[in-house]
GUVO-925622 format. One record per residue: residue number from 1; z, x, y of N, C-alpha, C in turn; residue in three letters; chain. Coordinates in Angstrom, 1 decimal, m for minus. Layout:
<atoms>
<atom NUM <Z X Y> <Z X Y> <Z X Y> ALA A>
...
</atoms>
This chain:
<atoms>
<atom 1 <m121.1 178.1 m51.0> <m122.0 177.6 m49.9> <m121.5 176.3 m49.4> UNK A>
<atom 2 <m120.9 175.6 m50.5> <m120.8 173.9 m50.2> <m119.3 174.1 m48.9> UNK A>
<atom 3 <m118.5 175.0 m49.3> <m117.1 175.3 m48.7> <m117.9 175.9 m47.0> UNK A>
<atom 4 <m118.5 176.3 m47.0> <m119.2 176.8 m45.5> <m120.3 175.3 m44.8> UNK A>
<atom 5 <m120.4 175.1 m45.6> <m121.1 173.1 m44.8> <m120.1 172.4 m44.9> UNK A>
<atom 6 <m119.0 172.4 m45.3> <m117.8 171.7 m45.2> <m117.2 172.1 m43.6> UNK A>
<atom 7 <m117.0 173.1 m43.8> <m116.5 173.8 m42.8> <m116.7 173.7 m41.4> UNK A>
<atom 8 <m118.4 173.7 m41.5> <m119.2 173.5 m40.3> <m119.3 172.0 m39.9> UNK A>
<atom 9 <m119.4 171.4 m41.0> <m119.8 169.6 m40.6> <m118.2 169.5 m39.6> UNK A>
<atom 10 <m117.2 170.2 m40.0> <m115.5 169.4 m39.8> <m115.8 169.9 m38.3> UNK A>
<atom 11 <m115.9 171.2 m38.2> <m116.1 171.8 m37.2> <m116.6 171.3 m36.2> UNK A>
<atom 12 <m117.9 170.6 m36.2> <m119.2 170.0 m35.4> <m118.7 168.6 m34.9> UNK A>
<atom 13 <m117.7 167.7 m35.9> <m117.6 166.7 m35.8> <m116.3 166.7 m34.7> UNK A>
<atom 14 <m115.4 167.9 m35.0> <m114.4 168.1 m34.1> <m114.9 168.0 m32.6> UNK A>
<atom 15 <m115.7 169.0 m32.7> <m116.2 169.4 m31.2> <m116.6 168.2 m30.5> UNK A>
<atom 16 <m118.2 167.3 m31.1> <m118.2 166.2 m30.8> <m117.5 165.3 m30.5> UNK A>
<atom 17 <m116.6 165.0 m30.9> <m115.6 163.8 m31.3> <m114.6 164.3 m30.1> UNK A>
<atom 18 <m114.2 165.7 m29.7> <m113.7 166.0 m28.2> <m114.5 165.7 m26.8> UNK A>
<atom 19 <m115.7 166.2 m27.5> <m116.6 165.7 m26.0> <m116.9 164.2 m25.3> UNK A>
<atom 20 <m117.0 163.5 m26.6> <m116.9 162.4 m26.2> <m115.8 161.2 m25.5> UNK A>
<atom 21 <m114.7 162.6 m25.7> <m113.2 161.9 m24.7> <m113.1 162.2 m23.8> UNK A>
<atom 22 <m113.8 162.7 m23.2> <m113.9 163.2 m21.8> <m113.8 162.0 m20.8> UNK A>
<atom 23 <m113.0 162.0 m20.2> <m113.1 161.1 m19.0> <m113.6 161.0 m17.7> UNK A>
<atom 24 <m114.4 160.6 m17.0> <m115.2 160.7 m15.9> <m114.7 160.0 m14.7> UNK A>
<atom 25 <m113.8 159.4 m14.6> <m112.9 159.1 m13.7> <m111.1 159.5 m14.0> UNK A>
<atom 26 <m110.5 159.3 m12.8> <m109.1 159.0 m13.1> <m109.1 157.9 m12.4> UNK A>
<atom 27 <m109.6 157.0 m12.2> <m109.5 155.7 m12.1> <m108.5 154.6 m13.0> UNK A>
<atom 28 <m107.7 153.9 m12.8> <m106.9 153.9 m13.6> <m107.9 152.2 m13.3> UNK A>
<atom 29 <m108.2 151.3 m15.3> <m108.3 150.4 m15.4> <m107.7 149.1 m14.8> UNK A>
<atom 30 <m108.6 147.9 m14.2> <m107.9 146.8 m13.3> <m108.7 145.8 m13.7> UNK A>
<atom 31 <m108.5 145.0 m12.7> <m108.7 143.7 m13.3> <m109.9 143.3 m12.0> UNK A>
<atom 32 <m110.0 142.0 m12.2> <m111.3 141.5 m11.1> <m110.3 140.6 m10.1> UNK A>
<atom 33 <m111.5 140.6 m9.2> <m111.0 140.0 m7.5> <m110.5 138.5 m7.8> UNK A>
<atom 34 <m110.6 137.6 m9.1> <m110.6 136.6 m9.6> <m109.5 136.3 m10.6> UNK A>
<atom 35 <m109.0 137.5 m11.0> <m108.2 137.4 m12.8> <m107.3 136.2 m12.7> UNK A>
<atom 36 <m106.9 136.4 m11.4> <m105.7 135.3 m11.9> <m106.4 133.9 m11.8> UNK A>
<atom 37 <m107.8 133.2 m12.0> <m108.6 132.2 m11.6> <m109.4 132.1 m12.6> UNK A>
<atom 38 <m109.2 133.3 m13.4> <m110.2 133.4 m14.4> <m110.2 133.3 m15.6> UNK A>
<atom 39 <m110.4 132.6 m16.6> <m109.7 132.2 m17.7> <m110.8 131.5 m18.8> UNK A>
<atom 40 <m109.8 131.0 m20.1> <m110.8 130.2 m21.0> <m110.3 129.5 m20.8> UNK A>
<atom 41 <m110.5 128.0 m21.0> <m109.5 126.9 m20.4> <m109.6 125.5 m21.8> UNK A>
<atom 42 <m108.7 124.9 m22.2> <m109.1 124.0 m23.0> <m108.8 122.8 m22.2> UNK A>
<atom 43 <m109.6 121.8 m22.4> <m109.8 120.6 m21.4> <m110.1 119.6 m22.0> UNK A>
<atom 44 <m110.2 117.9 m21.1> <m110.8 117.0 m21.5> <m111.3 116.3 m20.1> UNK A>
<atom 45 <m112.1 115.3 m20.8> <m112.1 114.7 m19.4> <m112.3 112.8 m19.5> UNK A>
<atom 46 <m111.7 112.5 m18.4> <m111.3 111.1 m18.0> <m112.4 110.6 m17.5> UNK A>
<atom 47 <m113.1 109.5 m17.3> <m114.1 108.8 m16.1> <m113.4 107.9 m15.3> UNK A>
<atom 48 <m113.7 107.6 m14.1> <m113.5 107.3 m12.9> <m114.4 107.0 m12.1> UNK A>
<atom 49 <m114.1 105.5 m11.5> <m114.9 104.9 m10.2> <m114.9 105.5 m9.0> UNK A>
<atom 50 <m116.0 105.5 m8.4> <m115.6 105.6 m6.6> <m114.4 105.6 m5.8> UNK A>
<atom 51 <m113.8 104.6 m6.5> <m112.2 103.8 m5.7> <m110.9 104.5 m6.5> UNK A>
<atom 52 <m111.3 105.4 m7.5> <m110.5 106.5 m8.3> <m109.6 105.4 m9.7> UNK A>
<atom 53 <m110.3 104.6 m9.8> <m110.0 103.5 m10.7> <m110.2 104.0 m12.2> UNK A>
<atom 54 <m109.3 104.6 m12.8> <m109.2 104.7 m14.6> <m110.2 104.0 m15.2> UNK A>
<atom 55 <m111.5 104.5 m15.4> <m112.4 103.6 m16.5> <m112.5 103.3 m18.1> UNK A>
<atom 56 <m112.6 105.1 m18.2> <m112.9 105.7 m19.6> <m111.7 107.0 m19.5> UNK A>
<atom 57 <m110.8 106.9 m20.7> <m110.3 108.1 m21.0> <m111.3 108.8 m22.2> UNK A>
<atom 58 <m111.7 110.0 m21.7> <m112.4 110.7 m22.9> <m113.6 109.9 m23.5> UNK A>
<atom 59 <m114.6 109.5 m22.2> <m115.5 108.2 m22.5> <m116.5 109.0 m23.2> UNK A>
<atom 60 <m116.6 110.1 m23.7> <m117.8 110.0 m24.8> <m117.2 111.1 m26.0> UNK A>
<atom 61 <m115.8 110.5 m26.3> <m115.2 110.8 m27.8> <m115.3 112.3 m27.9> UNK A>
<atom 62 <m115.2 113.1 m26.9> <m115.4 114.7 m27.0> <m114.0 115.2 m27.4> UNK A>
<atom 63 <m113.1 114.6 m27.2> <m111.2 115.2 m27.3> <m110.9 116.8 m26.7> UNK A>
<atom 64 <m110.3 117.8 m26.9> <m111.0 119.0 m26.3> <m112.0 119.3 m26.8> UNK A>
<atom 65 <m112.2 120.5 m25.6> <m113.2 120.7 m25.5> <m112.7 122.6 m24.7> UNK A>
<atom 66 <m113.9 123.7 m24.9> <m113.8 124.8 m24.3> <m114.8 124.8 m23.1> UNK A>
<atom 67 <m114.3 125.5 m21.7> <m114.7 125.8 m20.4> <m114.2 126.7 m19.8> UNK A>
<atom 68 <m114.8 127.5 m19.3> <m114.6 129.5 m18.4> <m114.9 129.0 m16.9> UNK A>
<atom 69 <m113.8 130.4 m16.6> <m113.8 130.4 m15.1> <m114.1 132.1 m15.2> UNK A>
<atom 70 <m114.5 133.0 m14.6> <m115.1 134.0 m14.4> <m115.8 134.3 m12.9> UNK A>
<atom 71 <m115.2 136.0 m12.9> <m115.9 136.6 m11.8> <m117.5 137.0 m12.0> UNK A>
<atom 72 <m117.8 137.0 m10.3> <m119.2 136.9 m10.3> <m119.5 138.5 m10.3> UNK A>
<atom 73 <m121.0 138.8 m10.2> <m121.2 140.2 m10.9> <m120.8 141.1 m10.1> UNK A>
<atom 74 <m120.3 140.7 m8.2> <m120.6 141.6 m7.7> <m119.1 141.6 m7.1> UNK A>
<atom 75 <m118.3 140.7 m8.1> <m116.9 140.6 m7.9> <m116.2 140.1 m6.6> UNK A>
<atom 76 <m116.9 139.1 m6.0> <m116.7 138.5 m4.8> <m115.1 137.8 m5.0> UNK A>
<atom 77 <m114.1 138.1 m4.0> <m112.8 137.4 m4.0> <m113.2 135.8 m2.9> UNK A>
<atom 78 <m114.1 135.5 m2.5> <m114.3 134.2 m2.6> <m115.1 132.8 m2.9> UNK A>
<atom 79 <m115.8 133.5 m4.5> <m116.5 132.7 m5.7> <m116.2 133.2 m6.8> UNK A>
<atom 80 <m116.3 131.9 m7.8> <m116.2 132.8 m9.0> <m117.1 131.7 m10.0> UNK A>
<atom 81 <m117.3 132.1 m11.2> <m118.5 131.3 m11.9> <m117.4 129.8 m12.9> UNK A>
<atom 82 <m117.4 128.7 m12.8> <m117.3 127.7 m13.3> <m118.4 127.3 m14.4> UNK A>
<atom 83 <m117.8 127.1 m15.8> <m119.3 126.9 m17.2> <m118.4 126.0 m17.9> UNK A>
<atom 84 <m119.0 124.7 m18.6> <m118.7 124.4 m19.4> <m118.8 124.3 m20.9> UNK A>
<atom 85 <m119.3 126.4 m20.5> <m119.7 126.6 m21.9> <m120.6 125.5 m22.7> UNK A>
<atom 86 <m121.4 124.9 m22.3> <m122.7 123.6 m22.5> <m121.7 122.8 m23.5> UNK A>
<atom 87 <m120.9 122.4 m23.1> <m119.7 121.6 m24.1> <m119.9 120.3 m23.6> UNK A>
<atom 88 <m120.2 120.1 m22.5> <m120.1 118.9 m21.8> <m121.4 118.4 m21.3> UNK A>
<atom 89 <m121.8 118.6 m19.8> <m122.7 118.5 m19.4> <m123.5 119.5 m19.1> UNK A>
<atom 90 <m123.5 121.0 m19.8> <m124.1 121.9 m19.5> <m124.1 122.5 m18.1> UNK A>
<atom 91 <m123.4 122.6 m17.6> <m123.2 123.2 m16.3> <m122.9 124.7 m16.3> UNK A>
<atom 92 <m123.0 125.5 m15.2> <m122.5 126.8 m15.2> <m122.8 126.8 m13.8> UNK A>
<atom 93 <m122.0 127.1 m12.7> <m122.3 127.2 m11.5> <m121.7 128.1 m10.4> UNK A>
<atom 94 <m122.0 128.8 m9.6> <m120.7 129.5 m8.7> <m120.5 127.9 m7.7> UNK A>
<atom 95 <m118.9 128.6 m7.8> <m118.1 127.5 m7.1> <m117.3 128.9 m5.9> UNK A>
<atom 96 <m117.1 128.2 m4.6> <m116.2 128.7 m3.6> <m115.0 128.5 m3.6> UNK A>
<atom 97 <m114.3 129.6 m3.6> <m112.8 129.6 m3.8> <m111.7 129.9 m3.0> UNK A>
<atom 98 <m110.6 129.6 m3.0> <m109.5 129.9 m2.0> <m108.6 130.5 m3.4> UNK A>
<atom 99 <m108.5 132.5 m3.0> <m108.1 132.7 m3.8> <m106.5 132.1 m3.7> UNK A>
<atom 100 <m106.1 132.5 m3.0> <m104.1 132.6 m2.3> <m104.0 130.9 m2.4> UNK A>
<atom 101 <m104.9 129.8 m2.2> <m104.2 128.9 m2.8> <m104.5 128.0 m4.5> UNK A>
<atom 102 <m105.4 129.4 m5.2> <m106.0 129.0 m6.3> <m106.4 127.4 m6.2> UNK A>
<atom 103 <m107.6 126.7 m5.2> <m108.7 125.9 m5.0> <m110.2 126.3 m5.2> UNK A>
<atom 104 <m110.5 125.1 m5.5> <m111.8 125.6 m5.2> <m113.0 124.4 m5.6> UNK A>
<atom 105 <m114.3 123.8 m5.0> <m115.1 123.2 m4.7> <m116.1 123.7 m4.2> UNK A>
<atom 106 <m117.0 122.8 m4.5> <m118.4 123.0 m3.8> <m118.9 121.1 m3.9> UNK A>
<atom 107 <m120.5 121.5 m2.9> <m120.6 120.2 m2.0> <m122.1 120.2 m2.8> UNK A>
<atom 108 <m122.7 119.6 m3.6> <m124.4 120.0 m4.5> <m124.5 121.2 m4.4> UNK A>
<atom 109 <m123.8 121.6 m5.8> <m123.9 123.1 m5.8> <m125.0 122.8 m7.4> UNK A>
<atom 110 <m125.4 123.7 m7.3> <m126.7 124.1 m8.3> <m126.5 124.8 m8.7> UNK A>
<atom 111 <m126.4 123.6 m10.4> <m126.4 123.8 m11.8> <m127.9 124.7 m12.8> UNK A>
<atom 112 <m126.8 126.4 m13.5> <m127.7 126.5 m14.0> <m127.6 126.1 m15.3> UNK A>
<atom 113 <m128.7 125.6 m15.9> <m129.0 124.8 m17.3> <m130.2 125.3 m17.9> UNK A>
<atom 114 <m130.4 124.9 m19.4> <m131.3 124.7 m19.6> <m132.3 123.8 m19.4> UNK A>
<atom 115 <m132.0 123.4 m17.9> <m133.1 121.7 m18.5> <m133.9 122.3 m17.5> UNK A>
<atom 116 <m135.3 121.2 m17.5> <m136.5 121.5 m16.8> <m136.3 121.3 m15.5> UNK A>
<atom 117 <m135.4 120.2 m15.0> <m135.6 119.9 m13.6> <m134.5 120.8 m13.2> UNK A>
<atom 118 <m133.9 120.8 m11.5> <m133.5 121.4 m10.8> <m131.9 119.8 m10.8> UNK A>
<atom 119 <m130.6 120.3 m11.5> <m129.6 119.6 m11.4> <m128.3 120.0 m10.5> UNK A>
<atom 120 <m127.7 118.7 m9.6> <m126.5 119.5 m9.3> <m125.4 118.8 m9.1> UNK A>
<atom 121 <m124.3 119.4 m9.2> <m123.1 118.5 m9.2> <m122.3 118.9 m8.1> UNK A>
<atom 122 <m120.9 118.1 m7.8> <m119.8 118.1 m6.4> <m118.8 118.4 m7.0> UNK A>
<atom 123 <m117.5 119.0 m7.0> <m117.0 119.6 m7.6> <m116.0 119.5 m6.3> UNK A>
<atom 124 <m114.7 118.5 m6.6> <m113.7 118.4 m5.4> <m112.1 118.4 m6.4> UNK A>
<atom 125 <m111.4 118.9 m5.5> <m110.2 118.4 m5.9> <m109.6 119.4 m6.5> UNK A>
<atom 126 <m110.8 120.6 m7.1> <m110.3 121.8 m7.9> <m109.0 122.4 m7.5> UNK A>
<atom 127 <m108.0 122.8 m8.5> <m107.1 123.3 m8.5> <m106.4 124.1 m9.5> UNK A>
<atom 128 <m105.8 125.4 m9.4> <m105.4 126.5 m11.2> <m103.8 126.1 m10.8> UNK A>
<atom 129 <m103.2 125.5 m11.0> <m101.6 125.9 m10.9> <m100.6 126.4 m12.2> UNK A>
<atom 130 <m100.4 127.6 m11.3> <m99.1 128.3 m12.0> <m98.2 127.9 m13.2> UNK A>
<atom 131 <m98.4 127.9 m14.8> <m97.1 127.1 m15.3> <m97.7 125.7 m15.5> UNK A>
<atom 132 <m98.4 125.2 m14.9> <m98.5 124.1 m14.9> <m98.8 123.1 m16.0> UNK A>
<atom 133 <m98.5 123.5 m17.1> <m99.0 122.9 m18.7> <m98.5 124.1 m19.6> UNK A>
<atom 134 <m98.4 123.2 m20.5> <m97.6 123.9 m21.9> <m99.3 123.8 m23.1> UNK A>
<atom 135 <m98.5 124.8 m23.7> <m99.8 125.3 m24.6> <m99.2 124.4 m25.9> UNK A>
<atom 136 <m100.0 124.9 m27.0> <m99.5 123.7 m28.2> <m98.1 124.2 m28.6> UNK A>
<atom 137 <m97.7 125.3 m28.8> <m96.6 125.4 m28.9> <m95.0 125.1 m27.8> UNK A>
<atom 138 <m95.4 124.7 m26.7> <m94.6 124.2 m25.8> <m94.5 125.2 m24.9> UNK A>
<atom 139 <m95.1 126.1 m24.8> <m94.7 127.1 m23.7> <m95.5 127.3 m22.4> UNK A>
<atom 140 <m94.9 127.5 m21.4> <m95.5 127.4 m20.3> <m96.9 128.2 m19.9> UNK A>
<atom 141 <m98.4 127.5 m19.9> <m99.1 128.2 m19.4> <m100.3 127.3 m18.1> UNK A>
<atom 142 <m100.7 127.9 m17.8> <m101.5 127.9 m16.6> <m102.2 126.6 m16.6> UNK A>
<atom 143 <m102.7 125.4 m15.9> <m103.3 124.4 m15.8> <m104.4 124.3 m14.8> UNK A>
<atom 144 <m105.6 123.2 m15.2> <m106.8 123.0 m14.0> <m107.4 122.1 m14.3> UNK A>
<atom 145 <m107.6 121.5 m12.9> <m108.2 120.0 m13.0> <m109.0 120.3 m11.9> UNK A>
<atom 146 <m109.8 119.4 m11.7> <m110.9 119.1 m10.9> <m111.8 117.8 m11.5> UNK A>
<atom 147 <m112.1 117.4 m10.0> <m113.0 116.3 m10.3> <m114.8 116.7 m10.3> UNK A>
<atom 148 <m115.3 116.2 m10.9> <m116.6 116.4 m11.0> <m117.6 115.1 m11.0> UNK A>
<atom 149 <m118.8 115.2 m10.2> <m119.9 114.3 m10.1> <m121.4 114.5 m10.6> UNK A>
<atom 150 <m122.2 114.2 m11.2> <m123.8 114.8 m11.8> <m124.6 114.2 m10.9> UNK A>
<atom 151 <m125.8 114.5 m10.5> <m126.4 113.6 m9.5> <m127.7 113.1 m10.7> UNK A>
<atom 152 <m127.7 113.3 m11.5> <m128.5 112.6 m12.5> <m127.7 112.0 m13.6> UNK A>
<atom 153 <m126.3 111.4 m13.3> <m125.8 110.8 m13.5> <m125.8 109.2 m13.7> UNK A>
<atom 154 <m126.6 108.6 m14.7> <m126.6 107.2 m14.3> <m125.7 106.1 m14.4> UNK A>
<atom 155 <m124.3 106.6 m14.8> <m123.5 105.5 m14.7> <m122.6 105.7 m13.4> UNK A>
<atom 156 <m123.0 107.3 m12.3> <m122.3 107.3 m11.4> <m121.0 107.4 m11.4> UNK A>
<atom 157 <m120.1 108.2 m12.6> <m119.1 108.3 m12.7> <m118.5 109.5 m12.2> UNK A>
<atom 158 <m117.0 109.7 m11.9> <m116.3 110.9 m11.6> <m115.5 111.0 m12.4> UNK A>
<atom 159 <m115.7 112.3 m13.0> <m115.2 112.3 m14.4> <m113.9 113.9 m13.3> UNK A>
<atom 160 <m112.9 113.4 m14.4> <m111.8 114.6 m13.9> <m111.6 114.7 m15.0> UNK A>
<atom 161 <m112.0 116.6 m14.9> <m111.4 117.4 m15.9> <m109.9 118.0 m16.0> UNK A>
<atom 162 <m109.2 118.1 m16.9> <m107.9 118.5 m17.1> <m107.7 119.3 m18.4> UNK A>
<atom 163 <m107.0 120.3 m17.9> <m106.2 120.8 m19.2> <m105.3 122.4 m18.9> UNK A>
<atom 164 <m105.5 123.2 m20.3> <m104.8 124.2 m19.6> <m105.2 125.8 m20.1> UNK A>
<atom 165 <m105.2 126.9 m19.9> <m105.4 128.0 m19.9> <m105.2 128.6 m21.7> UNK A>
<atom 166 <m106.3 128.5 m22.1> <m106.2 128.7 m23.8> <m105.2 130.1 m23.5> UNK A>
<atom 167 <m104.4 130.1 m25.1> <m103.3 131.3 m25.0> <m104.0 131.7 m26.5> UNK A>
<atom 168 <m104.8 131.5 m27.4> <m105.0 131.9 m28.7> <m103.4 131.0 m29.7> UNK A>
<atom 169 <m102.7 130.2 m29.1> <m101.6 129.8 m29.8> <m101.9 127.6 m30.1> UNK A>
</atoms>
């Protein structure tokens, strides 16, 4: 009897285990309206006066730090979601983009956070270039900077972010 529940479980599990490969498209797997914009990024950031005057390098001792760029849900090719993974100032925001010249800014765009009040920041100068930075091992990968402003910011700084496209190396 045990050799006939052997038989049957192998049996059942075959069948199953075909059904569930069934594929429901031939759609062949792609990427988003954003991929090439979208990324984990490792960064730091500098502060800056009004007059673009070097204040503070890395003025509150963070050294890197991790921040994402990602498509929005409904896959818009011109926004995509900007987060600094709450590493910094807690930001996460859609920013407007120029895919073809990988830019992108916004003018008081609103920050979602956890905080109680209603926060927002300016976001100029954004830029992803190609190659543009070497990963720790020296090899060529993707870079992005942008300047950024807080409007509950009290020392009124413009802090520019920099760095380059995490590779896991």
């Amino acid at each position: 009897m045990k050799k006939y529940i052997s038989i049957f479980a192998l049996t059942l599990g075959l069948c199953l285990g075909f059904a569930s490969c069934n594929t429901e498209t031939d759609e062949p797997a792609g990427g988003t309206a954003v991929e090439k914009m979208a990324g984990h990024w490792v960064v730091t950031v500098d502060a800056y006066d009004d007059a673009g005057n070097l204040l503070y390098e890395d003025p509150y001792g963070m050294g890197e730090w991790d921040m994402y760029t990602y498509n929005t849900a409904n896959d818009d090719a011109d926004q995509m979601w900007l987060s600094d993974g709450n590493n910094f100032w807690g930001y996460t925001l859609k920013v407007p983009i120029d895919l073809n010249g990988k830019t992108f800014g916004v003018n008081n765009g609103f920050m979602y956070n956890d905080g109680e009040e209603d926060q927002f920041c300016t976001i100029s100068n954004g830029k992803i270039i190609e190659n543009g930075g070497l990963n720790v091992n020296g090899k060529p990968t993707d870079a992005i900077e942008y300047d950024i402003t807080f409007t509950d910011d009290s020392y009124g700084f413009v802090y520019h972010i920099h760095g380059v496209r995490y590779t896991g190396f």
